[in-house]
KOLDRENKE-969527 format. One record per residue: y, z, x of N, C-alpha, C, O in turn; residue number from 1; residue in three letters. Coordinates in steps of 0.2 Angstrom, whole numbers. Atoms other than C-alpha are relative to their C-alpha. Layout:
# KOLDRENKE-969527
ATOM n.north  n.up n.east ca.north ca.up ca.east c.north  c.up c.east o.north  o.up o.east seq type
ATOM       Y     Z      X        Y     Z       X       Y     Z      X       Y     Z      X NUM  ALA
...
# end
This chain:
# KOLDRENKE-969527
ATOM n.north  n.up n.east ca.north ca.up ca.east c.north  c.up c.east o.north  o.up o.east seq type
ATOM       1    -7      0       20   -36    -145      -2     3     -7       1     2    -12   1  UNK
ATOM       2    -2      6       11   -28    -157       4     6     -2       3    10      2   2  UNK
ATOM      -3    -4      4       22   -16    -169      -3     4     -2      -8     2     -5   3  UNK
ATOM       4    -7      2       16     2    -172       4     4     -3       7     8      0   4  UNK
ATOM      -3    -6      3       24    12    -185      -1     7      1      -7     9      2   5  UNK
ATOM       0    -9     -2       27    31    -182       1     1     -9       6    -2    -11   6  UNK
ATOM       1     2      4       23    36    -200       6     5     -2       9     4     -7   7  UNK
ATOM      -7    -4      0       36    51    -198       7    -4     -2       9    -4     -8   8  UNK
ATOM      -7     2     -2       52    42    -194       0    -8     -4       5   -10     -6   9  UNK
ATOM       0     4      3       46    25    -202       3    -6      6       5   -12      4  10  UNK
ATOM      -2     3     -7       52    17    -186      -5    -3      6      -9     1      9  11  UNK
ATOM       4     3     -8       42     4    -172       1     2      7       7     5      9  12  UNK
ATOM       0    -2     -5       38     7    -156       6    -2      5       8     1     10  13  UNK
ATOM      -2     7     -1       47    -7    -152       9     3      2      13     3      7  14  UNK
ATOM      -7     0      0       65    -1    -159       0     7      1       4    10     -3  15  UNK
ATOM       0    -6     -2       62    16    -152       1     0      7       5     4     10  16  UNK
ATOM      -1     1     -8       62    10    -135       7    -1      1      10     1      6  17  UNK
ATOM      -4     6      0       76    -1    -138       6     4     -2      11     3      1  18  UNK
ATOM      -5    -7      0       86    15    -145       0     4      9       4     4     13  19  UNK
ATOM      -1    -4     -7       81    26    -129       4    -5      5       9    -4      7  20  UNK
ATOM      -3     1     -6       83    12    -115       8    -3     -3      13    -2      0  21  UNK
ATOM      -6     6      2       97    -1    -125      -3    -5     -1      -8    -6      3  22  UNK
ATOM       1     7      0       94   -17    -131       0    -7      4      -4   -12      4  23  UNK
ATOM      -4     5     -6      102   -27    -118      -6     1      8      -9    -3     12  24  UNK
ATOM       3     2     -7       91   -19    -105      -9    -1      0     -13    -2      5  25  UNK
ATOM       8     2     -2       73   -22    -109      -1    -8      2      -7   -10      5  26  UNK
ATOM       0     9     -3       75   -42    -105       2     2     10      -1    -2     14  27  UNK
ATOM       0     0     -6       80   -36     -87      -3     6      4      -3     7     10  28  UNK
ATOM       3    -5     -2       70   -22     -87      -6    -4      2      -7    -6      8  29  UNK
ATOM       4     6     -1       56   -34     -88      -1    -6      5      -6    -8      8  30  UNK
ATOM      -1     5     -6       62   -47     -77      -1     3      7      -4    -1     11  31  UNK
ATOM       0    -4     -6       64   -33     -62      -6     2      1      -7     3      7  32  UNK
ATOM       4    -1     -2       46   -28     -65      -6    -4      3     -10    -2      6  33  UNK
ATOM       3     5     -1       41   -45     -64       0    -3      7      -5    -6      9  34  UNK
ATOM       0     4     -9       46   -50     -46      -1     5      4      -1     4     10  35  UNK
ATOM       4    -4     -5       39   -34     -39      -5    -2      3     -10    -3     -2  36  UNK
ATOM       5     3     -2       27   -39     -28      -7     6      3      -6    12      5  37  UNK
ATOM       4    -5     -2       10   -31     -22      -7    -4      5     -10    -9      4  38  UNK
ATOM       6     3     -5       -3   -33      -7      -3     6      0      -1    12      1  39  UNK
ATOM       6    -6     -2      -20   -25      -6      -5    -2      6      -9    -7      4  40  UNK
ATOM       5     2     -5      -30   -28       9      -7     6      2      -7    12      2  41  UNK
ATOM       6    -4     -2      -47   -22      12      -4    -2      7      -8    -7      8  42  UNK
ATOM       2     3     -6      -52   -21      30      -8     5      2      -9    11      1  43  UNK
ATOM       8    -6      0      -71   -15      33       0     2      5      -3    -2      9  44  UNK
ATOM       3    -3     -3      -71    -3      45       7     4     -4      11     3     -8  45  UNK
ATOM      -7    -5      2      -60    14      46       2    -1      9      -1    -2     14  46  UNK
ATOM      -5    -2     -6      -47    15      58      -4     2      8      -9     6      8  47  UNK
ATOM       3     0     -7      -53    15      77       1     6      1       6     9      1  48  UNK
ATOM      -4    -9     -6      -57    34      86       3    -2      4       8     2      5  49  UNK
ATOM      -3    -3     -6      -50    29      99       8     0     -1      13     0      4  50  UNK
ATOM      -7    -2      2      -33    30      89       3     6     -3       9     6     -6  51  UNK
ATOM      -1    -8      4      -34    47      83       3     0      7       3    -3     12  52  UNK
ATOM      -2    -5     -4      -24    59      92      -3     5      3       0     8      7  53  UNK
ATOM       2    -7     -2      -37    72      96      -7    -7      6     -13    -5      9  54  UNK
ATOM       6     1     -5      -46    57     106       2     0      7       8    -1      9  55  UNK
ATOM       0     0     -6      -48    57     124      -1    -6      5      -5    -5     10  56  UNK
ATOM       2     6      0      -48    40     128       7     0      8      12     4      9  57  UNK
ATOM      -6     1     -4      -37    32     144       4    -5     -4       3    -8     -9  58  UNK
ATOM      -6     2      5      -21    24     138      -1    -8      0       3   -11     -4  59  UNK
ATOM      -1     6      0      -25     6     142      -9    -1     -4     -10    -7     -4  60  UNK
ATOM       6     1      3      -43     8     133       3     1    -10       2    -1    -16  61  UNK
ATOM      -5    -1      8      -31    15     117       4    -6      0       3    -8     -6  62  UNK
ATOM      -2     4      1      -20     1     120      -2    -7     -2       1   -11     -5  63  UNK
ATOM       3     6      2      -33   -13     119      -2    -2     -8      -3    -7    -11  64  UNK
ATOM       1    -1      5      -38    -6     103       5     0     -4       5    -5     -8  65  UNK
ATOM      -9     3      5      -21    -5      95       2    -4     -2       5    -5     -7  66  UNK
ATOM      -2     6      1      -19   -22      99      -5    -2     -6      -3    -3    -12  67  UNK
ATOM       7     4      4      -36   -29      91       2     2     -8       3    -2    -13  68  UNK
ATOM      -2    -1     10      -31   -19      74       5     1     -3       6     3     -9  69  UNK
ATOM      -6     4      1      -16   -25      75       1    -6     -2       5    -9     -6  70  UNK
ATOM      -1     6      2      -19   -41      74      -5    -3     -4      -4    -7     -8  71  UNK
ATOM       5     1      6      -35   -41      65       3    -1     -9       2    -5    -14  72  UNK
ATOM      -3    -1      8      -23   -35      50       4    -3     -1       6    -4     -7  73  UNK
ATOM      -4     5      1      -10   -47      55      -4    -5     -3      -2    -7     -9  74  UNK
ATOM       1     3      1      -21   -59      53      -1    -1     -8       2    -5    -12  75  UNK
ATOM       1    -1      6      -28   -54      37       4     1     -5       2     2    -10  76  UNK
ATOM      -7    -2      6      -10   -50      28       1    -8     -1       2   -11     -6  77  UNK
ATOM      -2     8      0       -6   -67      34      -4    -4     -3      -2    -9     -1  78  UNK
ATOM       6     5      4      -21   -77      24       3     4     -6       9     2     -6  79  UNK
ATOM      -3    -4      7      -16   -64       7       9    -4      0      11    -8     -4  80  UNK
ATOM      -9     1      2        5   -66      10       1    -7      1       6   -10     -2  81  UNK
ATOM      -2     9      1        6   -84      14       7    -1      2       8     4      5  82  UNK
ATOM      -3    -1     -1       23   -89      16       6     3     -3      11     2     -2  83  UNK
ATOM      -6    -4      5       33   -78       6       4     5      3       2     6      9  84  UNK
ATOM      -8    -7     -4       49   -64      11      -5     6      2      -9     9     -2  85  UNK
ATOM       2    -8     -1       44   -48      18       5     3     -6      10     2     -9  86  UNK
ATOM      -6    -6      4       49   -32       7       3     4      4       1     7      8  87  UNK
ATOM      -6    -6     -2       63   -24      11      -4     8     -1      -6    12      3  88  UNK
ATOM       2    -7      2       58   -10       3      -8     2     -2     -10    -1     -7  89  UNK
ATOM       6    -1      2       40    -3       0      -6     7      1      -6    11      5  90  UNK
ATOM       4    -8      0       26    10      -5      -5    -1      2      -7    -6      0  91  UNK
ATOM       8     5     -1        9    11       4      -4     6     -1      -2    12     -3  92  UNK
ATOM       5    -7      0       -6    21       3      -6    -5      2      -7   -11      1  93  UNK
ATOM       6     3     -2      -21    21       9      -6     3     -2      -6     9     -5  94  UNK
ATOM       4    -4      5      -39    24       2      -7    -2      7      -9    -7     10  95  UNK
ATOM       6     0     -4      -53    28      14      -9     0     -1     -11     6     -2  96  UNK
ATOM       6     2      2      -72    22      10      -4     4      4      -2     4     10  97  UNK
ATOM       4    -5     -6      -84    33      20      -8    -2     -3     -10    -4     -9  98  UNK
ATOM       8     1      1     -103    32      20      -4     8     -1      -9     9     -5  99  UNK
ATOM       5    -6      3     -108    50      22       6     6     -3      12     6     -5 100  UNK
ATOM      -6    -6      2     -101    68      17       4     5      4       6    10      2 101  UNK
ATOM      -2    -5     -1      -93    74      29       8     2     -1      11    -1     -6 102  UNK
ATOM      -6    -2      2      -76    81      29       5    -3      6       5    -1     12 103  UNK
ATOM      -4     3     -5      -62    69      37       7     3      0      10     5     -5 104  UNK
ATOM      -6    -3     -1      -46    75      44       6    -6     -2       7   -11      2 105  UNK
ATOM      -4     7      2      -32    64      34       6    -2      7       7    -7     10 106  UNK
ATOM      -5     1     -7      -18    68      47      -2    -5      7       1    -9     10 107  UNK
ATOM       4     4     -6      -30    61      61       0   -10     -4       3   -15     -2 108  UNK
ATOM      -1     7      2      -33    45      50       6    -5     -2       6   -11     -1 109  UNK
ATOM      -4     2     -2      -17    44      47       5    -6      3       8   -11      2 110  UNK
ATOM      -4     1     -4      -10    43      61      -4    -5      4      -2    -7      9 111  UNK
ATOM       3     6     -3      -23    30      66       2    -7     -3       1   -12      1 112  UNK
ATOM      -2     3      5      -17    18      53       6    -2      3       8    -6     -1 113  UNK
ATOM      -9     1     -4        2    16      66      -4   -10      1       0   -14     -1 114  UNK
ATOM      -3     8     -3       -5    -2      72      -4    -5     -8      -2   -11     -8 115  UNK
ATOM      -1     3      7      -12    -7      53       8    -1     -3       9    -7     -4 116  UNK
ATOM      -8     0      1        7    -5      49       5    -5      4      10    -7      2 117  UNK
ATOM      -5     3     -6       13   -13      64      -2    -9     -3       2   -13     -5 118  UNK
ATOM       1     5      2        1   -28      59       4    -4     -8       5   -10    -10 119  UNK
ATOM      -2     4      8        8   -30      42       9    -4      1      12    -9     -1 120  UNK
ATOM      -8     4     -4       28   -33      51      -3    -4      7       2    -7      9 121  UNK
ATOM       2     7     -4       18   -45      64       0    -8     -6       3   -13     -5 122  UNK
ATOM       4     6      3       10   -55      49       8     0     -8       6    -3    -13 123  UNK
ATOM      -6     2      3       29   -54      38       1     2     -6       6     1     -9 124  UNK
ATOM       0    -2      7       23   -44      25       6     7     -1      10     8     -6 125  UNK
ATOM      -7    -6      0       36   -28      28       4    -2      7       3    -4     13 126  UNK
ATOM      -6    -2     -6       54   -28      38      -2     5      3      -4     2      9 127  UNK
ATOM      -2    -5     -4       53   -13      45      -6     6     -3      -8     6     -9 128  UNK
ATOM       7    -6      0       38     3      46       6     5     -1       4    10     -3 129  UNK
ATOM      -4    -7      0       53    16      47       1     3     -8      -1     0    -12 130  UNK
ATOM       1    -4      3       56    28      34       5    -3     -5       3    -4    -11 131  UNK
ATOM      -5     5      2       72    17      27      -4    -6     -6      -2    -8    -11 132  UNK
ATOM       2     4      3       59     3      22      -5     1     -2      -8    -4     -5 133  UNK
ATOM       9     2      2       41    10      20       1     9     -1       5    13      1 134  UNK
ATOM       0    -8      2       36    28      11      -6    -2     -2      -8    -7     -6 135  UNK
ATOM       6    -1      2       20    33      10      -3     3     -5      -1     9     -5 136  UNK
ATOM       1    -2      7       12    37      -7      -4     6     -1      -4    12     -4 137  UNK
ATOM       8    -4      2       -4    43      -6      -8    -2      5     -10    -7      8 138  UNK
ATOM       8     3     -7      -21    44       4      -5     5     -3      -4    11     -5 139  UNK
ATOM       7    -3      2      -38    47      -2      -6    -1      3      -6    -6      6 140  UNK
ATOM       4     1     -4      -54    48       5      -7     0     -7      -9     4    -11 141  UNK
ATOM       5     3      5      -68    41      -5      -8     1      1      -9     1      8 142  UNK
ATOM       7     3     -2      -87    40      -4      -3    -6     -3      -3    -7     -9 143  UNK
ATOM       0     4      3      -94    24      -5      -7    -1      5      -9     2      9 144  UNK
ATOM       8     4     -4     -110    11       0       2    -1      9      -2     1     13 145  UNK
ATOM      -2     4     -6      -98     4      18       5     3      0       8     3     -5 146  UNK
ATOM      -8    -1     -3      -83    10      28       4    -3     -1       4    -8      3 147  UNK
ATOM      -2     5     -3      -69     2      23       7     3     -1       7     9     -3 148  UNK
ATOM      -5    -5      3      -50     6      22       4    -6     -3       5   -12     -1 149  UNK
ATOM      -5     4      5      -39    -1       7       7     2      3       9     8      5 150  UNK
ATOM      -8    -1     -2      -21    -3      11       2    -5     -6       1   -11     -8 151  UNK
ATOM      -3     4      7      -10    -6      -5       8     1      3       9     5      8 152  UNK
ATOM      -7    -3     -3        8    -7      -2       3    -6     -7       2   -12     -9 153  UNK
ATOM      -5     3      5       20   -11     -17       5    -2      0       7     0      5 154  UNK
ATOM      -6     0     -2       37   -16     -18       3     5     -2       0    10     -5 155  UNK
ATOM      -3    -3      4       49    -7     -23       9    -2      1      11    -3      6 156  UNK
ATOM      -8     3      0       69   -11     -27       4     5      0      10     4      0 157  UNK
# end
């Protein structure tokens, strides 16, 4: 690590830190940062209408589609996570890629994103979707060349 004198105090960045957190904890501080884990999936479309709330669809034409992007996402976590542990605990967010300008209602995409979450506890990547194991960070809505929606999900300890 590169040393930077503060020219005031005559002190490194280094043994400034090492006063604020302690000595003892930046070796476990470092280490706990280290085994955090992170998955980003990019799935090229957005979220299906017919899983919006404001759609008018019959329930078994919603349910087909549920499944499909459910497991499309299962499948796709599962090629990214490989055999590894689900997180217990985790932050997600999602980022929306759009092609024109209009103006999308998040709440609506949202709440279309239920069986993206569902696939990521099929394919092993999260325990549990409930509010205990999963907290949602952030949502943005992008313009870009192709629709796509990024889903990041972090751990967290």
């Amino acid at each position: 690590m590169k040393e930077e004198i503060i020219e005031s105090e005559g002190i490194s960045r280094g043994q400034e830190m090492s006063k604020v957190i302690g000595e003892n904890s930046l070796p476990r501080l470092a280490k706990a940062l280290e085994n955090l884990r992170t998955l980003k999936l990019t799935i090229f479309h957005l979220p299906y209408r017919e899983l919006s709330p404001n759609s008018c669809v019959h329930w078994a034409v919603k349910a087909r589609v549920a499944r499909a992007q459910r497991e499309e996402t299962g499948w796709l976590a599962k090629i990214e996570w490989q055999p590894l542990m689900p997180m217990k605990h985790a932050t997600i967010s999602y980022t929306f890629v759009v092609k024109d300008k209009r103006h999308r209602d998040l709440d609506n995409l949202i709440s279309a994103c239920k069986s993206f979450q569902d696939g990521l506890i099929d394919a092993g990547v999260l325990e549990s979707d409930n509010s205990q194991h999963l907290t949602l960070v952030q949502c943005n809505v992008m313009q870009g060349e192709a629709e796509q929606t990024i889903i990041t999900l972090n751990e967290v300890k």
